[in-house]
Each structure stands twice: as structure tokens, then as C-alpha cells.
Backbone bond lengths (Angstrom), bond angles and torsions (degrees), N, CA, C in turn:
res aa  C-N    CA-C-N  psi(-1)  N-CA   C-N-CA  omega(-1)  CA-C   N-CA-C  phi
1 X - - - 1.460 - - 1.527 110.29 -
2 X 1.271 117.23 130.35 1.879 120.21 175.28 1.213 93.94 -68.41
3 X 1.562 104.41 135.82 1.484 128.20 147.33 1.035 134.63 -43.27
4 X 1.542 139.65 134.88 1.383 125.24 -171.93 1.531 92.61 -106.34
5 X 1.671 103.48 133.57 1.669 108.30 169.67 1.408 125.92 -93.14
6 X 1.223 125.47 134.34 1.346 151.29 -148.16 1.486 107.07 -103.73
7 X 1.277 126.88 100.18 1.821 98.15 163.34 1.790 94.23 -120.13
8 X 1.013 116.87 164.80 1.115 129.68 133.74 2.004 156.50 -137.46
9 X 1.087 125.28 154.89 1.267 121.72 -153.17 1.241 100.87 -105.82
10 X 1.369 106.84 144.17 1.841 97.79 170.09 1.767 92.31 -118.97
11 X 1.620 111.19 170.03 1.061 109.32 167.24 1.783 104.31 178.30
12 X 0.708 101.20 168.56 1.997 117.49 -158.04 1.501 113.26 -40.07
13 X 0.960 115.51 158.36 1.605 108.97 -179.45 1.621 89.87 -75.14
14 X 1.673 104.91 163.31 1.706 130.05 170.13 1.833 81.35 53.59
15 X 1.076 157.29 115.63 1.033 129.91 141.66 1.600 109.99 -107.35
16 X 1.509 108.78 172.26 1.148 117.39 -165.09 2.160 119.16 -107.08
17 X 1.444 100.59 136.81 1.554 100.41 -172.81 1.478 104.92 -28.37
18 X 1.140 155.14 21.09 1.503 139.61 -179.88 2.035 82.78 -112.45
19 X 1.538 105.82 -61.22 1.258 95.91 -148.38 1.706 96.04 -82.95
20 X 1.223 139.81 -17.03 1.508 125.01 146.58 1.259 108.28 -52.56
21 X 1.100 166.48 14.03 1.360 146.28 132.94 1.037 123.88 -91.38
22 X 1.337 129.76 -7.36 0.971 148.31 -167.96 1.629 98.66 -93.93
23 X 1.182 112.26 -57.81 1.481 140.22 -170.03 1.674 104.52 -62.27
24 X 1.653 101.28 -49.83 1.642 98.93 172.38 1.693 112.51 -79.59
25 X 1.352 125.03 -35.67 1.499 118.36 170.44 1.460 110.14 -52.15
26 X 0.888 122.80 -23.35 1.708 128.57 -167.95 1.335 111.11 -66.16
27 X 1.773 98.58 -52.57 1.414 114.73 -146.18 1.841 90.72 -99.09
28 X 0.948 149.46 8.84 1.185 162.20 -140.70 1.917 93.77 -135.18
29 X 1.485 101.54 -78.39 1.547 110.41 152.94 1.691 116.64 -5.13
30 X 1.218 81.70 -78.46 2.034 115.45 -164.94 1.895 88.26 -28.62
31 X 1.674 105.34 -66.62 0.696 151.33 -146.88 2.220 107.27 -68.87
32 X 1.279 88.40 -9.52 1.550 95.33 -179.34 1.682 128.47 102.35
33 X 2.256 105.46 -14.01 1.367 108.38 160.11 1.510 72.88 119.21
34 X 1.927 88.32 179.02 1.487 99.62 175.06 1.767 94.63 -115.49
35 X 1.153 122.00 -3.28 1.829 123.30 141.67 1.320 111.27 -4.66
36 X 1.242 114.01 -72.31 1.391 127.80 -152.07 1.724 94.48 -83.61
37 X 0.985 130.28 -3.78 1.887 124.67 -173.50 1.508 99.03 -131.73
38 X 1.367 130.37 -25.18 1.393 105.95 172.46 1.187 122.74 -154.16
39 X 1.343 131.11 131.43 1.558 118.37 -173.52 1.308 121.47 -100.71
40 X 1.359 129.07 169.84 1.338 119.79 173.38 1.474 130.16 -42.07
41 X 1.555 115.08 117.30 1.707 95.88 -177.04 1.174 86.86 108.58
42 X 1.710 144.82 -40.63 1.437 107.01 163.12 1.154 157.24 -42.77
43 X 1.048 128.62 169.42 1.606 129.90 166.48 1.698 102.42 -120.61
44 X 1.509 112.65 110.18 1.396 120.68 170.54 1.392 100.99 -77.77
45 X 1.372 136.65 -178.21 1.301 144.10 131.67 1.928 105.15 -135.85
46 X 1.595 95.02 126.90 1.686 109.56 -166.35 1.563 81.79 -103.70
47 X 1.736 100.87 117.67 1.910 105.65 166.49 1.650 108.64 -110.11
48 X 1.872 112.94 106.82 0.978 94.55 170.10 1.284 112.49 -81.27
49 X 1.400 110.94 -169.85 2.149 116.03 159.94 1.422 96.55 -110.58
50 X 2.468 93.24 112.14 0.909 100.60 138.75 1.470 112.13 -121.84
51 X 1.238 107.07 115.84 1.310 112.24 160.62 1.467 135.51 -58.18
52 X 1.486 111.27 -54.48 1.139 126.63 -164.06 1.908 111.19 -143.07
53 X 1.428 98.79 146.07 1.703 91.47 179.68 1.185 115.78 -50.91
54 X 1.068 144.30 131.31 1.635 136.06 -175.75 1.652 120.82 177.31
55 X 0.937 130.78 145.67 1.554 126.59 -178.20 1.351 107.10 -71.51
56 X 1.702 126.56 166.37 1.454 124.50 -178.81 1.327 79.68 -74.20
57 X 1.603 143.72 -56.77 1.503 126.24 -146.04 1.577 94.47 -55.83
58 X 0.965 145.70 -15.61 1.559 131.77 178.20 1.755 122.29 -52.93
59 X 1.378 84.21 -44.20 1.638 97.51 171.42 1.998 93.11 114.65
60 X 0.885 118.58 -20.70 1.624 117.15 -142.95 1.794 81.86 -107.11
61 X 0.910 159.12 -23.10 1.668 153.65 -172.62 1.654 93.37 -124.60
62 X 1.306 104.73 141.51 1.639 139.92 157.36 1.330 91.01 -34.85
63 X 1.255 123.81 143.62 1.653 149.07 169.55 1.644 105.28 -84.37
64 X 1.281 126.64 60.55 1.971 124.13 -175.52 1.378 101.63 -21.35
65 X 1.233 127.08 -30.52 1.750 112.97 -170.23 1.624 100.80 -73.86
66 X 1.185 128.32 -15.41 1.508 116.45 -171.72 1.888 88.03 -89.69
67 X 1.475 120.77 -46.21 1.755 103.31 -150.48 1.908 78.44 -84.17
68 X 1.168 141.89 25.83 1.598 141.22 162.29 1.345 86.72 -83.22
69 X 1.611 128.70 -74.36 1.608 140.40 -123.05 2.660 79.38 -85.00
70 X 0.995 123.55 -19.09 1.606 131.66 167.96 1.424 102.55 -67.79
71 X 1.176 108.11 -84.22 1.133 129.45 -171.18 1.318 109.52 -22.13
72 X 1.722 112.83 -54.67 1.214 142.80 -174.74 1.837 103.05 -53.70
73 X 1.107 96.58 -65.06 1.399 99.39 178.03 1.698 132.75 -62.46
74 X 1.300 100.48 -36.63 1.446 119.30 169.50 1.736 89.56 -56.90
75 X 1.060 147.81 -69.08 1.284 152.67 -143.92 1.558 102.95 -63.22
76 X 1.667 114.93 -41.16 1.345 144.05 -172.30 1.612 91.48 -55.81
77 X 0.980 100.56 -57.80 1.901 114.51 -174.19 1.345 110.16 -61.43
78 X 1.563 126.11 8.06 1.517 128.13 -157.68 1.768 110.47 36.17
79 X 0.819 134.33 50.66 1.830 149.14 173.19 1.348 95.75 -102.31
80 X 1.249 136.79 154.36 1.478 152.45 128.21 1.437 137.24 -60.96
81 X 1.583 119.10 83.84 1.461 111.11 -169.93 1.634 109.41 -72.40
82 X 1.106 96.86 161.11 1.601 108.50 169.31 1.629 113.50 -151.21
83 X 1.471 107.51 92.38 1.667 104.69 155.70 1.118 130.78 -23.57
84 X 1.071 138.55 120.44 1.856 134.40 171.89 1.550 84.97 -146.91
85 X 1.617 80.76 129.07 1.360 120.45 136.19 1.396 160.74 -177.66
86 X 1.198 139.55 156.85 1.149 127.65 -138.38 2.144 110.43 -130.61
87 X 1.733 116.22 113.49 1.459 108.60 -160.56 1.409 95.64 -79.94
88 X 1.181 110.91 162.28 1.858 134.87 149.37 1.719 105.03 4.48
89 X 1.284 111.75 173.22 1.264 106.17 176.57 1.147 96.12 -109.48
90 X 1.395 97.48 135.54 1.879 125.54 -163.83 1.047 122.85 83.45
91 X 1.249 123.03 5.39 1.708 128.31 -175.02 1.018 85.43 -100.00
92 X 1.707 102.18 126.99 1.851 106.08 143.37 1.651 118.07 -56.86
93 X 1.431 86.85 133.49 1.936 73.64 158.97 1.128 154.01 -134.03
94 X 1.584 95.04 34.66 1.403 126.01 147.05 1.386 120.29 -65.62
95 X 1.667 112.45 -22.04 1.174 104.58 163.79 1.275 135.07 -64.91
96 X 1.326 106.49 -41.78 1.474 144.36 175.13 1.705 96.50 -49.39
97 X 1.565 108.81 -64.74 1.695 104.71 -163.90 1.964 92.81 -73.60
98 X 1.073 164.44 -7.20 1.063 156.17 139.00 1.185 105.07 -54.21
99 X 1.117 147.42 -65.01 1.635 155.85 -171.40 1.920 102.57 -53.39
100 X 1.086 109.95 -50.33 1.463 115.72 -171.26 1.875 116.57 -87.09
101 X 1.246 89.93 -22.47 1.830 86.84 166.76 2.000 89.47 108.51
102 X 0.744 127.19 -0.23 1.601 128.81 161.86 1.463 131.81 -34.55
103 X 1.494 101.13 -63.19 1.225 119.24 168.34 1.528 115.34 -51.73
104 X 1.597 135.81 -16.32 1.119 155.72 170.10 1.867 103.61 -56.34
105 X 1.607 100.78 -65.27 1.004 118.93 176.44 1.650 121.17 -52.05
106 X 1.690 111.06 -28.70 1.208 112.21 -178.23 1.827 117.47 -76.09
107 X 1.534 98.82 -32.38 1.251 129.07 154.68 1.845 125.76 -14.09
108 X 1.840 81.49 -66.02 1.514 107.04 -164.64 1.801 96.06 -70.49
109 X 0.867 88.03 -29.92 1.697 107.52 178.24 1.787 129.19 109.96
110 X 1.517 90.99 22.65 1.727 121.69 170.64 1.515 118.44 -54.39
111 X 1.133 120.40 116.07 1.830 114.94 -177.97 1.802 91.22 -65.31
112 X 1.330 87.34 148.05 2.171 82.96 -169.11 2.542 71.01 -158.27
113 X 1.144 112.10 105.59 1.352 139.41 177.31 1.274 121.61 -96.78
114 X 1.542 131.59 96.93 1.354 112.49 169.37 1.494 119.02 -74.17
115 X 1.287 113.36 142.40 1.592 107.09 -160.00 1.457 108.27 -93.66
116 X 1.448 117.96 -12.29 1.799 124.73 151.28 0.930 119.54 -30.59
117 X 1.209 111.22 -46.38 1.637 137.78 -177.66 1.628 121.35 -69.27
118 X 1.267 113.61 -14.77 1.599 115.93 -165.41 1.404 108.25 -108.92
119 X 1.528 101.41 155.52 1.169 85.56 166.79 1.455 135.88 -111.32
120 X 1.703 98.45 170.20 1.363 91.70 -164.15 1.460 128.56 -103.23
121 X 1.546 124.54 169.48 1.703 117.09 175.97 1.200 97.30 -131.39
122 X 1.635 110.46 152.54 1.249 110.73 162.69 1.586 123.29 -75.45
123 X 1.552 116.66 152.07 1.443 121.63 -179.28 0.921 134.17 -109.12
124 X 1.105 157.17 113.72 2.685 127.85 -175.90 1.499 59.26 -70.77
125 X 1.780 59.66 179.42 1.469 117.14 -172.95 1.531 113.09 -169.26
126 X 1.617 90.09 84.55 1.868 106.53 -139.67 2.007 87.22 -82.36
127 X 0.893 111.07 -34.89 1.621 119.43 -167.05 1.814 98.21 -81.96
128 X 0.941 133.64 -10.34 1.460 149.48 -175.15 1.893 121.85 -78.40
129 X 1.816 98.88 116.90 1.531 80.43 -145.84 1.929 87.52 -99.93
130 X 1.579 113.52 -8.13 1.729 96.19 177.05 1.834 98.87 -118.74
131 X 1.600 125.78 10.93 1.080 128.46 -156.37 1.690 89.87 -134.81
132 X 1.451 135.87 117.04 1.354 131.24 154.31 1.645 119.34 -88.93
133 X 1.381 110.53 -18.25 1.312 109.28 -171.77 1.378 102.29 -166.27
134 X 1.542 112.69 143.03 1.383 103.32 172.34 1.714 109.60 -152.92
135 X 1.769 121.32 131.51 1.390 119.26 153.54 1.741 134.84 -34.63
136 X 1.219 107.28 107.73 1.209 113.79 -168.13 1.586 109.43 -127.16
137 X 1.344 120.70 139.03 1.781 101.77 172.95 1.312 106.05 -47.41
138 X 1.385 115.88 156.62 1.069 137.46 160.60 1.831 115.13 -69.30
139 X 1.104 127.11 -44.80 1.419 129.56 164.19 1.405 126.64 -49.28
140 X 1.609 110.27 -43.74 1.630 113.34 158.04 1.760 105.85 -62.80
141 X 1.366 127.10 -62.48 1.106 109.73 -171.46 1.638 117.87 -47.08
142 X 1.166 113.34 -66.02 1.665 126.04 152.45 1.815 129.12 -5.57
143 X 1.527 93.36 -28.01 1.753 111.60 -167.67 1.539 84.00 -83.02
144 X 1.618 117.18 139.79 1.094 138.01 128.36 1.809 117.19 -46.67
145 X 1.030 119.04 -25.63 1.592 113.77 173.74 1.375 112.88 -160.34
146 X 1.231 100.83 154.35 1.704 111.90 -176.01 1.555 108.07 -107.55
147 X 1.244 152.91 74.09 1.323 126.32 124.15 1.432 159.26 18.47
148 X 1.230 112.89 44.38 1.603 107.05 -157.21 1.989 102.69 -79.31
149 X 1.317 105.79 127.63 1.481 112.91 148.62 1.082 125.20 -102.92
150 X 1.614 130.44 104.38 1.533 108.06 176.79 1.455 93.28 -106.06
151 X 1.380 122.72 -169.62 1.360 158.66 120.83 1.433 122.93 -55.66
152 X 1.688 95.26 109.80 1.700 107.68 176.06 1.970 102.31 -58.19
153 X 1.393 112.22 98.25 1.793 110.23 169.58 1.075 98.06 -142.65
154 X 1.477 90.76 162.52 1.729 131.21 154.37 1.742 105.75 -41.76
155 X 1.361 113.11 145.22 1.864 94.08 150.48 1.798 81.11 -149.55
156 X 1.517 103.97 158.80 1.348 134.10 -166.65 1.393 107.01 -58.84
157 X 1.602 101.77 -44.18 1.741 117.47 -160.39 1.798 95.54 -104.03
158 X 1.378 125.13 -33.70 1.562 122.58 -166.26 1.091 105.06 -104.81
159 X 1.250 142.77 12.55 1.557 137.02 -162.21 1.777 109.71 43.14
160 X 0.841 118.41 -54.68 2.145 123.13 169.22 1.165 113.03 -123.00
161 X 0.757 124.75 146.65 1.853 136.57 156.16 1.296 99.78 -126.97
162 X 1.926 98.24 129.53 1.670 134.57 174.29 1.115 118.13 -129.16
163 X 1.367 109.79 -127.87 1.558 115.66 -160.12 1.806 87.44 -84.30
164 X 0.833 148.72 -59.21 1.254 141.40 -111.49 1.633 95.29 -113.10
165 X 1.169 131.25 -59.20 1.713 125.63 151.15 1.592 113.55 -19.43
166 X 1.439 102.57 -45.97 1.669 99.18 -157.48 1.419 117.84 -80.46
167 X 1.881 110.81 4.44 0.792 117.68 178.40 1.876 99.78 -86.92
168 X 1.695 120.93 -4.39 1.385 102.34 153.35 1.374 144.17 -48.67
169 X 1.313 93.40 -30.57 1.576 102.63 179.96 1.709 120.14 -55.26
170 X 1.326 115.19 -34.78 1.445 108.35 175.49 1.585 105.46 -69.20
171 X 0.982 141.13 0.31 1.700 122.26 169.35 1.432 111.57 -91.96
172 X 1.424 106.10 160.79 1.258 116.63 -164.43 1.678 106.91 -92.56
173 X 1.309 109.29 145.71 1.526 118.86 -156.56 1.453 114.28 -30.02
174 X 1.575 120.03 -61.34 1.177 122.60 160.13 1.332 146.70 -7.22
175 X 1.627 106.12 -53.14 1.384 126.03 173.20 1.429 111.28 -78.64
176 X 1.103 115.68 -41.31 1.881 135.17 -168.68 1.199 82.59 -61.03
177 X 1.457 132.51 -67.52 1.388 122.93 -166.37 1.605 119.46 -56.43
178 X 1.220 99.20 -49.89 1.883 109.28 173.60 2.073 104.43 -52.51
179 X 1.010 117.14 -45.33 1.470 112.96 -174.34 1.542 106.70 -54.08
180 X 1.451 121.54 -39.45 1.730 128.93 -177.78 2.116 92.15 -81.03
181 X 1.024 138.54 -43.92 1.357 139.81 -170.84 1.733 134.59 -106.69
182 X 1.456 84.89 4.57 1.672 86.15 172.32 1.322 108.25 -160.23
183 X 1.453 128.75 -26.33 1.060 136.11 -175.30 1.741 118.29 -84.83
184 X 1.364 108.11 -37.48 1.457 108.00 -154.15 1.030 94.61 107.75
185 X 1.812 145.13 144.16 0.806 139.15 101.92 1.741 145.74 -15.96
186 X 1.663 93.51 -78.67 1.295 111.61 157.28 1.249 130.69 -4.70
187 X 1.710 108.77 -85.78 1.507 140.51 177.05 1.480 107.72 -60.12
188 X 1.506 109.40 -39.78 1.448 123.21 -167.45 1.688 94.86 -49.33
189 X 1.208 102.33 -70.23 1.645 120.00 -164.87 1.066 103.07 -64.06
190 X 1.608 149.40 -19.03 1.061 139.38 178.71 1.611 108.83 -89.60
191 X 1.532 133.88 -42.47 0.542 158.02 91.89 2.219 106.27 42.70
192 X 1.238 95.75 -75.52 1.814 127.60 -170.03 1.780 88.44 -75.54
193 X 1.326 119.44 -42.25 1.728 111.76 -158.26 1.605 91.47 -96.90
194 X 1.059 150.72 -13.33 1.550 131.73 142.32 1.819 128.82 -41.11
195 X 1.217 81.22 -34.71 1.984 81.73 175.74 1.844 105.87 -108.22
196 X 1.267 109.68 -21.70 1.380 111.65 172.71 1.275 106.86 -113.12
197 X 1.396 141.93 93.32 1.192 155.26 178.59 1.627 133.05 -78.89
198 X 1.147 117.48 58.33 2.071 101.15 -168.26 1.150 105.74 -17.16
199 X 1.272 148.36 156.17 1.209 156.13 85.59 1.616 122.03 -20.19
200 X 1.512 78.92 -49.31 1.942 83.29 -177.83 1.282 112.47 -146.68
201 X 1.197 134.90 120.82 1.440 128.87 156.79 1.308 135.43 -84.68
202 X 1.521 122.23 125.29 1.367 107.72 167.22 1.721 114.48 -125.28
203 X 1.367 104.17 125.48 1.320 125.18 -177.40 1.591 120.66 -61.48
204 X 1.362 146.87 88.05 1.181 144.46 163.18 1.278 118.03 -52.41
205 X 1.674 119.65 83.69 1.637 124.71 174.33 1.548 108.51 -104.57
206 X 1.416 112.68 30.41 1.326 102.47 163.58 1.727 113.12 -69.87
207 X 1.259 133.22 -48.07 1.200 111.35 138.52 1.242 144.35 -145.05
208 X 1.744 109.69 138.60 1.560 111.26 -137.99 1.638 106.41 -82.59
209 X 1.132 139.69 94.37 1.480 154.13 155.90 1.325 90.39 -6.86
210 X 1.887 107.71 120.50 1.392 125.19 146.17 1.544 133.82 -99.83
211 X 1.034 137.87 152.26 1.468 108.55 170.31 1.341 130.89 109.41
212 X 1.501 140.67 -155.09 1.454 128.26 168.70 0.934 123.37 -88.57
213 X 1.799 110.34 65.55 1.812 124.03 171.83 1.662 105.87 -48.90
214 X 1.517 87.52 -179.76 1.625 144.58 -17.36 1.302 108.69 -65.57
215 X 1.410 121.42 -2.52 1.380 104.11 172.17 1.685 139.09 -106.45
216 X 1.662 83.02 -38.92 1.723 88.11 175.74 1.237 119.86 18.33
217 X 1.511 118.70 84.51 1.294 145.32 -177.67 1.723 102.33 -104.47
């Protein structure tokens, strides 16, 4: 099995849009480039975690200036980024991309997608030992690469949520709920990252959630 490579960046407390881009070009770098995840003519899709309406200083939502400083680069590569993401079940998440600084991004003129909104196809999920098939947008399936941004946190039920949970967020409310009540969690998500695969993760530890995640609001 290939190794997954690790870098990481440190950098100042509160820091500022120069040195988050700086900080994510680095660590991306470290990491071998975005060469190796997407070529010209792709379609990325960057999933941060938004869960809930809330500012990045909360700790609990993706920081938009880091999946901007991606986005940015994916674009560099002539690729096509596309924001997706998808809140909690029952959260709007348009609220969420107003609450988190998103809508900024839509501004700049960034595709930024709620994935509530999309539509969906069914998938197998031939390698899947409590999941045979599952509804997924069609645009994530569609992506040449996945992007994961999570938030370094706590969660109540997982002890952390990272890259590989946050690939819950693309299912549609329904299922999200069944993964905590019928499925396992656990298995669920492992299970979910065989047919939905990052390519690449990048970790938002500007600040790392203590406490009674994922939200602790």
C-alpha cells in the first residue's frame, strides 16, 4: 500500500490572509504539489466542514481563506475548483456559507455549491462491508479530485474529526443521520472513503477545537 505524505506548517497565532497562503502553498509543496492530484482540465471539488453557521474564529467551520489560498492554486494548474459544501442535518447552508465568510469567496468569483442542492446518483460500494450503495452528488462523483478541508476538533461520538469523517458532509441528510443510527459511524465512514477518496487533504489548525465538539459553540 503507498504511503500517505505528511507535512506540516506552523505559523503565528490569528494569522493574516498573506501568511495563510503562504502557510497552505508551503504545506501542499511539502507534500509533492498539486501536480500529482490534478491536471489541466480538471474539475477538483475542495470540501470544507461546515457544519454549522459560525465564524472560522469559532474553531468548529473551515477558515474560507485557506479553501480561497487551494482553490487559488488548483486554478494555477489550469484545473477547475469547485467549493462544496454541505451543513448538519437541518442546517441551512447558506447559512453556514454567510456565517463562515464564503459568500466572500462567491464574490471574488469562486464556484462555492451547496451540495443539498445537487443532484444526486446512486453509487456501489463494492469494497463496503455495512454500506452496498450509496446517494452521492453527482458533481463530487464527476470530480477528478477530492479536496478535503476539515477542522483540527474534538467530536462527542469520534474523539477527532479530520480528513476522512469530513468526507460525511457530501451525503444527503438522510444518510448522515443513518451513519450515527444504524450504520456505525466508524465503519460507515470508512466504508464512504473507498468510493469517495481525498486525493488530498488539508487540515485547518489555525484553531484546533477543544472540548464538546464538533461544535462547542
Amino acid at each position: 500500500m503507498r504511503k500517505s505524505v505528511v507535512s506540516i506548517v506552523k505559523g503565528q497565532k490569528a494569522p493574516g490572509e498573506r501568511e495563510i497562503d503562504a502557510m497552505v502553498r508551503k504545506a501542499i509543496a511539502l507534500v509533492g504539489g498539486i501536480a500529482g492530484v490534478v491536471s489541466p482540465g480538471d474539475t477538483a471539488i475542495i470540501k470544507p466542514n461546515l457544519i454549522a453557521p459560525a465564524s472560522p474564529d469559532r474553531g468548529a467551520t473551515t477558515d474560507y481563506r485557506i479553501c480561497r489560498s487551494i482553490a487559488n492554486v488548483v486554478k494555477e494548474m489550469g484545473a477547475n475548483p469547485i467549493i462544496a459544501g454541505s451543513s448538519a442535518i437541518g442546517v441551512d447552508t447558506e447559512e453556514s456559507f454567510t456565517a463562515s465568510g464564503y459568500n466572500e469567496l462567491r464574490n471574488q468569483g469562486f464556484e462555492v455549491i451547496d451540495l443539498k442542492k445537487s443532484k444526486t446518483v446512486e453509487v456501489p460500494v463494492p469494497k463496503g462491508r455495512v454500506l452496498k450503495e450509496l446517494e452521492l452528488p453527482e458533481v463530487v462523483v464527476k470530480a477528478k479530485a477530492i479536496i478535503s478541508v476539515p477542522v483540527m476538533k474534538t467530536h462527542d461520538q469520534v474523539l477527532a474529526t479530520l480528513s476522512l469523517k469530513n468526507m460525511k458532509g457530501v451525503l444527503p441528510d438522510a444518510i448522515k443521520k443513518k451513519f450515527h443510527t444504524t450504520y456505525g459511524v466508524f465503519q460507515a465512514v470508512a466504508d464512504l472513503n473507498t468510493v469517495v477518496r481525498p486525493a488530498l487533504a488539508v487540515v485547518d489548525g489555525i484553531i484546533g477545537q477543544e472540548g464538546l465538539g464538533p461544535l462547542n459553540l
